[in-house]
C-alpha positions, 0 to 999 in steps of 0.5 A: 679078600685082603688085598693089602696081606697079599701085596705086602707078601708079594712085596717081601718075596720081591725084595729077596729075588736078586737078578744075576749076570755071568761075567764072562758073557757080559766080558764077551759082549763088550769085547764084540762091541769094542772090535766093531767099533774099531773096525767102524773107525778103521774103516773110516780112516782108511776111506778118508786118506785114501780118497786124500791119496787119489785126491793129490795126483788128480788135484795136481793134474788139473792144476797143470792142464787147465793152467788154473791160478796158483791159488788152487794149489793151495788144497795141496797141503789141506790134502796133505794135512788131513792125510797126515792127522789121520795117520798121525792120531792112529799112530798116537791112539792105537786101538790094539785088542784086548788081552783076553785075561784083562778084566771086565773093568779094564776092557770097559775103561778102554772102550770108554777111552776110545769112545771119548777120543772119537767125540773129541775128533767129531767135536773139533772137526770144524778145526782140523778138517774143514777149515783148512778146505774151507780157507783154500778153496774160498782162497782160489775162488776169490782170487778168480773173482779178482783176476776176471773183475774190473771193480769190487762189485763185479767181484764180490757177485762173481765170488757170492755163489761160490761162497754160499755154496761152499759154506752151505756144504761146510756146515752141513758136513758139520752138523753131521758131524755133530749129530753122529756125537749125539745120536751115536758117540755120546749114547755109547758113552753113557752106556759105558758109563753106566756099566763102569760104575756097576761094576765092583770098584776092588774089580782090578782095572790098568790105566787109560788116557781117557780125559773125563769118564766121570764127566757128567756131561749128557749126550744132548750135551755132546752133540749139541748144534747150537754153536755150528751155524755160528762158527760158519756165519762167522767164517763167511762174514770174515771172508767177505771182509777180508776178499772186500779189503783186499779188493780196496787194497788192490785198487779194484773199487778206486776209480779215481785215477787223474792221470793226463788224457793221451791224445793224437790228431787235430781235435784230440783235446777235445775228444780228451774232454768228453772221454775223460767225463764219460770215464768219471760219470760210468765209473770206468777204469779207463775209456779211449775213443777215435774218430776218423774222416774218410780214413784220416784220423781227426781225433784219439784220445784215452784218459784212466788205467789199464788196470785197475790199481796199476797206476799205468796210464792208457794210451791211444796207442794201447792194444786192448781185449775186446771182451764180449766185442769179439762176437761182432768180429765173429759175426762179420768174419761169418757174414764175409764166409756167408757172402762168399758161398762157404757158410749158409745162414740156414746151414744148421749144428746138425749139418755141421757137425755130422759125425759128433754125438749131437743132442736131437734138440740141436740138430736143427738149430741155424747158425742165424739162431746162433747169431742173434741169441735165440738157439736156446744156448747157455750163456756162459760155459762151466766154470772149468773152461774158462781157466783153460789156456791152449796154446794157439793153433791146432791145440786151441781149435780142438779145445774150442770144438771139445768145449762146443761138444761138452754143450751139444751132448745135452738138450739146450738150455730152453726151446730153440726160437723161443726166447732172446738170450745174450750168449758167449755159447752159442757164438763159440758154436757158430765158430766152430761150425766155421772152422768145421766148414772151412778147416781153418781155425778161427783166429785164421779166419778173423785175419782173412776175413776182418783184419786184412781188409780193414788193415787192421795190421796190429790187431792181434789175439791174447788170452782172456784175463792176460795182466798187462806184462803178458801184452805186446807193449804199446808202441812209443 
């Protein structure tokens, strides 16, 4: 058998076959996958500003009745930006359809032309859409670090998570971004291509704003990854540097301040002495001390700022926030309603609060677990209750009973009784469970209970984080 006479014959009927396409079916197929490209982009668009649109009322709601720093009004106008360069680029790059007599040629170049924009949209999205979000929320959380931090450490480890949070999910919604170029835009793009240059170059064609059809660059190109988790690095260590220059610039790492100790009674100058070492040694913004004999005041002395960077020196007779010393007042004004038959130190959350929709693991917790730490409470509330600020009465003992609730609703932290945790939590709950009891709010309680009868007359309450104009003034 001649094998070489019968490929060669197999060869020469090859080379006369010609594959054919019907023209009007292929102008068919791009036109369907150019509308359903538009109407992914639409779709897309209409998505993105109407989350915008619900995000601004919501966004400002929260400002006003959380009283949050001013600083979270700064997503405002990123919100509204977004918005706008959505509307704007539809309004620029109408994605009309095709008339039906346009030719093959020119229903390609337009699909061509739509693809590029969107590839020019994902390729920069870092710039027109991330950023602006990146830099007002990164703005608002470092400006809580600072108002609720003495020192440039304190802030910088309040501000970290938050930071790393954010732009772990920045440059995760990047990646996507440019991954869609790759495994979506830039394929259809060479595709594009591919059929625009097949096609006979006498076909008529119209004018396109596509930049660079001709542009060789491939899809693994186009979507190429390498630069995001540079820029994101980038914009984190530029964020840190700029919150710790800020943190200088304010004072907050400068405990140098020598003003005058003040001092009051006989043996002031010497108390002055020791709280002024001790205020140097700790590094504290300011330290005051006071000692008394059988009620008579021997000695008060305070040396440093009130705040830091403020420059204001402290006073024997300034009024502080005790801070976490608020639980010791807590914890005597309860021994004092415990003493008086009002409050049991067995009494438990599920006694307390009968009616509330209280978790079954916290039911039996005692106001004694509470009090020493071992009730499986949190440590610290969320985040969003700390920047709440009710005004005092009636509306600041509802908001203290919704924020215990919010707690109780879900299981504790860790087994009740098992372990010895410093908690704000489940002190607040031991309040609250007294001013279930009693029907009087905590602050009331504290003046009844602790306040008068130590004679205590200036001692008051503020809320956390007051600067120093939002003080009662010392007295001169």
């Amino acid at each position: 058998m001649e094998l070489d006479k019968y490929q060669q014959a197999w060869q020469a009927q090859a080379s006369q076959q010609r594959v054919t396409v019907d023209a009007d079916l292929l102008l068919n197929e791009v036109r369907r996958n150019q509308w359903d490209f538009r109407k992914k982009i639409l779709r897309r668009d209409v998505i993105e500003v109407g989350v915008g649109l619900l995000m601004l009322p919501y966004w400002l709601y929260q400002g006003a009745t959380r009283s949050l720093p001013w600083t979270w009004y700064l997503t405002v106008p990123a919100i509204l930006w977004v918005v706008g360069y959505f509307v704007i680029d539809r309004l620029r790059h109408r994605q009309t359809p095709n008339d039906s007599s346009e030719p093959l040629r020119g229903c390609v170049e337009t699909s061509l032309s739509q693809n590029e924009h969107q590839i020019w949209l994902l390729r920069n999205v870092f710039w027109w859409y991330l950023l602006p979000f990146t830099i007002s929320i990164q703005t608002f959380f470092a400006h809580s670090a600072w108002l609720s931090s003495n020192n440039v450490f304190v802030a910088i480890a309040t501000v970290t998570p938050f930071f790393l949070f954010l732009t772990a999910l920045y440059c995760f919604l990047d990646y996507l971004n440019q991954r869609a170029i790759r495994t979506d835009l830039a394929l259809r793009r060479e595709e594009l291509l591919q059929l625009l240059g097949s096609l006979d170059p006498d076909e008529p064609t119209q004018a396109t704003d596509a930049t660079d059809m001709a542009d060789p660059t491939s899809a693994a190109d186009l979507g190429a990854n390498d630069g995001v988790l540079r820029r994101w690095l980038i914009v984190t260590v530029l964020s840190y540097a700029l919150f710790t220059a800020f943190l200088l610039a304010a004072g907050k790492a400068d405990t140098s301040y020598d003003g005058e100790p003040r001092t009051s009674g006989p043996q002031g100058d010497t108390l002055a002495s020791l709280v002024t070492h001790q205020r140097e040694e700790k590094n504290l913004v300011g330290l005051a001390a006071m000692v008394l004999v059988d009620g008579r005041l021997e000695a008060a002395a305070a040396q440093g700022e009130r705040k830091a960077g403020s420059k204001v020196s402290t006073d024997v007779s300034d009024r502080w926030h005790l801070g976490g010393i608020s639980k010791s007042v807590t914890a005597t004004m309860i021994a004092r309603l415990v003493e008086a038959g009002q409050m049991q130190w067995s009494g438990t959350i599920g006694e307390a609060f009968l009616e509330a929709p209280v978790h079954e693991d916290w039911k039996p917790v005692t106001l004694r677990q509470l009090l020493n730490d071992t009730a499986g409470a949190p440590p610290n509330f969320p985040l969003p209750v700390w920047f709440e600020r009710p005004s005092p009465g009636p509306e600041r003992m509802q908001a203290r009973r919704d924020a215990v609730l919010g707690v109780l609703t879900d299981e504790p932290a860790y087994p009740p009784g098992e372990k010895n945790v410093y908690s704000n939590v489940g002190y607040t709950i031991a309040a609250a469970m007294a001013e279930k009891l009693t029907g009087t709010s905590w602050e009331d309680l504290v003046k009844r209970e602790v306040f008068v009868p130590l004679q205590l007359s200036e001692a008051g309450f503020g809320p956390p984080g007051s600067g120093d104009d939002t003080l009662e003034q010392p007295r001169s």
